[in-house]
N, C-alpha and C positions, 0 to 999 in steps of 0.2 A: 495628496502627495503624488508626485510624478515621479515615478521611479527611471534612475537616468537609464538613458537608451544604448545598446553595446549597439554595432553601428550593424551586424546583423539583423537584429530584432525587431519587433514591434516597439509601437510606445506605448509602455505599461501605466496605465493612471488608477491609483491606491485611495479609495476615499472609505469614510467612516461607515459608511451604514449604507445599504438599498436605496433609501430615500436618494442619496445623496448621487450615487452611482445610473440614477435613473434623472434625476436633472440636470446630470454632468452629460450625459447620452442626448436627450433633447435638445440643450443647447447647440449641442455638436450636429445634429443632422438636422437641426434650424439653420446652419451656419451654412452645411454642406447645402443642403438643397436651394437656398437665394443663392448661393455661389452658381449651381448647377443652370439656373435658371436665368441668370444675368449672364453667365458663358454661353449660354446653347439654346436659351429660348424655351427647354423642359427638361426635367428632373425624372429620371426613372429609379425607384429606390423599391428597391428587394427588401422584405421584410420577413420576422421569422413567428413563432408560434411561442404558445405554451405562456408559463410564466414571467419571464424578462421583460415583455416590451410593455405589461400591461402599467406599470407605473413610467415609463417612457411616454405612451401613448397618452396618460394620462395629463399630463403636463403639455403634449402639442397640442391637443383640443382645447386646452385653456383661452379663453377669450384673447388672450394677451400677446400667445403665439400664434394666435388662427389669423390674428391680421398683421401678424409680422412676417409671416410665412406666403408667398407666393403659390398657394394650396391650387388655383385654375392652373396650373402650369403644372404639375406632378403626375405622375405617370405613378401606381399602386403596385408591387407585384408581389407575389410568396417566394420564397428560396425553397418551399418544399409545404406538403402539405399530405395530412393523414385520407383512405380516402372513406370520407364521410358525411355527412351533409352537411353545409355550411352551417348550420345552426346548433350542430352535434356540440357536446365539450370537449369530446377530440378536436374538433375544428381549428387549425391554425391559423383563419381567419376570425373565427368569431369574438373574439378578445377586442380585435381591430371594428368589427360591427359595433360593438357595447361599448368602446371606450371613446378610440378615435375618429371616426366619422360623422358627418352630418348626418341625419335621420334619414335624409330623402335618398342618399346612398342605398340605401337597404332598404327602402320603403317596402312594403307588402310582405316582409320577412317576418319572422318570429323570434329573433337571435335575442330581442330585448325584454320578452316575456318574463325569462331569470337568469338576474344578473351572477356572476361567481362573487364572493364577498369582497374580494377585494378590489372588483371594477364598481363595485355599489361604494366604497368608500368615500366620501368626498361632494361635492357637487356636483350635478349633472350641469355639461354643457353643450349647448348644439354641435360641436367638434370638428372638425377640419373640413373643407368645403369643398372636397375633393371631385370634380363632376364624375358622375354615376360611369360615363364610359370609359373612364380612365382609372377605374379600379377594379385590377385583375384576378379574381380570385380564379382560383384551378376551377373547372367548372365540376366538381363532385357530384352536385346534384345530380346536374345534368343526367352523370353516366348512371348516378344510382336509376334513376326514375326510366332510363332507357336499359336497363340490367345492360349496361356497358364496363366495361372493366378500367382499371388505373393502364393499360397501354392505350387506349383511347381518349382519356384525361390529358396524357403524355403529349401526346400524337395531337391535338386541339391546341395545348398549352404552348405546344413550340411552334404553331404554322399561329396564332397571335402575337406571340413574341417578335417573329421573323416580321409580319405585317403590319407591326405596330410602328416603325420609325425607329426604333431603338437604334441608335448606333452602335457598331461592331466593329472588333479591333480583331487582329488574326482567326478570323471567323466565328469569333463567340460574341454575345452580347454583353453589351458595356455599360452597367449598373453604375448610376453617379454617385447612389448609397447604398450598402447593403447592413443592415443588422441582424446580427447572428446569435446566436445561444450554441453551449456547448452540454452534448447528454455526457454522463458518468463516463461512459464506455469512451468516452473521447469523440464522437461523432460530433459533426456538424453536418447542417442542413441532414436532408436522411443520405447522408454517407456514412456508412458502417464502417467498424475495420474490417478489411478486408473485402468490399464491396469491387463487384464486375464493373460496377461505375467508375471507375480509371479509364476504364476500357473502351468506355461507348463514344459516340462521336455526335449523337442526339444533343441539340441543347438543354431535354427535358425529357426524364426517365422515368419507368415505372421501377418501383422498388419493392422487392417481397416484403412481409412482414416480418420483422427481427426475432429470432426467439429468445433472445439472450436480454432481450433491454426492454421494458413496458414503454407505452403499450403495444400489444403485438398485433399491430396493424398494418397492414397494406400503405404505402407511400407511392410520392410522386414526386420527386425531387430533380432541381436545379441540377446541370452537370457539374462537377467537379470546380471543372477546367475555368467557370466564368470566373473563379474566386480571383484567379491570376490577371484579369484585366479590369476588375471592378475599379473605378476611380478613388472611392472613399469606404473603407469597410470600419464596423465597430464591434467588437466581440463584448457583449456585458456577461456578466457572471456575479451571482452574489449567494452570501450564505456558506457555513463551516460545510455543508454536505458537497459544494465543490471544492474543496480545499486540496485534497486529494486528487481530482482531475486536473486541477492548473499546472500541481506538481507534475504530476504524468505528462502534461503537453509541455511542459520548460526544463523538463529534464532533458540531460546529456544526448540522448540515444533520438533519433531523426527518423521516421520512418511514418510517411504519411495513410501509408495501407494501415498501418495498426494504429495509429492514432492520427485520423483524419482531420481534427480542429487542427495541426500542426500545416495543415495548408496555408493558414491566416497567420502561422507564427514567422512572421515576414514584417523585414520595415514597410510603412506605408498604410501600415493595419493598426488601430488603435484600441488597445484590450482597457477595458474598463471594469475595475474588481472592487468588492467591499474587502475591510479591510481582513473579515472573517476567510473569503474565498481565498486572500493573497497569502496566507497565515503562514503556510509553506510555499510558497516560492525559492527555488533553486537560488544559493546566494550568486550565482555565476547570471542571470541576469537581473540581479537587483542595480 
């Protein structure tokens, strides 16, 4: 169900179940990235952690979209990432190791040893053919193995970014896709409420560890400000335990220091909910 659009808003799209909201997202950044690719010759898609994108991802390594998909041409990156070793299950990468990529992406790695249960679901397939230099993880290890800290992650992250070709628009970098997840607290990407992250002018920041929200770990997150020139954003959300946060981000009251997901609560940004997440949605953007 597409829930119609107040001419402020996001487009809200309402489907039955997880499954459902996770092939409704891969279609869409199937679509967006040969757009990206046929416009500009490469695709740079910002991508996020945790639970969300693993049944997304799940569906682009499918044989079916790995050659529908212009995958030499795509540019990999994180919108934000815990710091720990890429193979940690903190990892906001590792999900994307075990589900979405070809083997030889991660060759010599360990991420595939054990899988979480429900990237073991299903069939394995060789996954997106993405070449190894065009997938950007934050480089964590790195800093772990050299007792380097997440402003050095930061500080790496963003002189790649700048060197990489990306296009930029009012001097930030210009993501042709980005997919996002929203925490409880309302946060996106590791923007907290009330995060000095407004503030900085870095395209990639080190973030304290939250006390208020698990886990409490050390971040490295995207600036804010990219959200406002991304080309194609997709907020997924599913499950009654967000039910409660969507309300929070579409309710009345606007204030993105306290509920930072309400950065993407903008036309042009397409929020994808099962129907459990949508349960309480504000009738004022139904």
């Amino acid at each position: 169900m597409n829930v119609p659009r107040q001419p402020s808003e996001p487009e809200l799209v309402v489907l039955a179940d997880p499954d459902a909201v996770s092939a409704a997202a891969a279609d869409r950044i199937a679509d967006a990235l040969r757009g990206a690719v046929a416009a500009r010759g490469r695709a740079d898609w910002a991508t996020t952690g945790g639970s969300a994108p693993v049944g997304i991802y799940r569906r682009l390594a499918h044989p079916s979209m790995t050659a529908a998909v212009p995958w030499p041409d795509v540019h990999l990156w994180w919108s934000d990432d815990r710091y720990v070793p890429r193979d940690h299950p903190l990892s906001n990468v590792l999900p994307a190791d075990q589900v979405l990529l070809a083997a030889a992406t991660h060759a010599g790695q360990d991420a595939l040893r054990e899988e979480p249960d429900d990237a073991a679901a299903g069939p394995r397939h060789p996954g997106a053919p993405i070449p190894v230099d065009q997938v950007h993880a934050m480089p964590m290890s790195d800093a772990l193995g050299q007792q380097r800290g997440p402003a050095w992650v930061a500080a790496r992250y963003d002189a790649e970014l700048r060197e990489s070709g990306i296009a930029t628009r009012d001097g930030w970098p210009v993501f042709d896709v980005m997919l996002l997840g929203v925490g409880p607290d309302g946060h996106v990407m590791s923007i907290f409420p009330g995060s000095d992250a407004f503030e900085e002018a870095a395209w990639v920041l080190p973030i304290p560890a939250p006390t208020h929200v698990e886990p409490h770990v050390t971040r490295v997150t995207l600036n804010p400000k990219v959200l406002d020139v991304a080309r194609t954003v997709f907020v997924v959300m599913h499950g009654a335990g967000k039910a409660d946060t969507v309300a929070m981000i579409f309710g009345p009251e606007r204030d993105v220091r306290r509920w930072p997901a309400q950065l993407v609560r903008r036309p042009g940004v397409t929020w994808l909910l099962d129907e459990a997440a949508a349960a309480r949605l504000p009738a004022a953007v139904r």
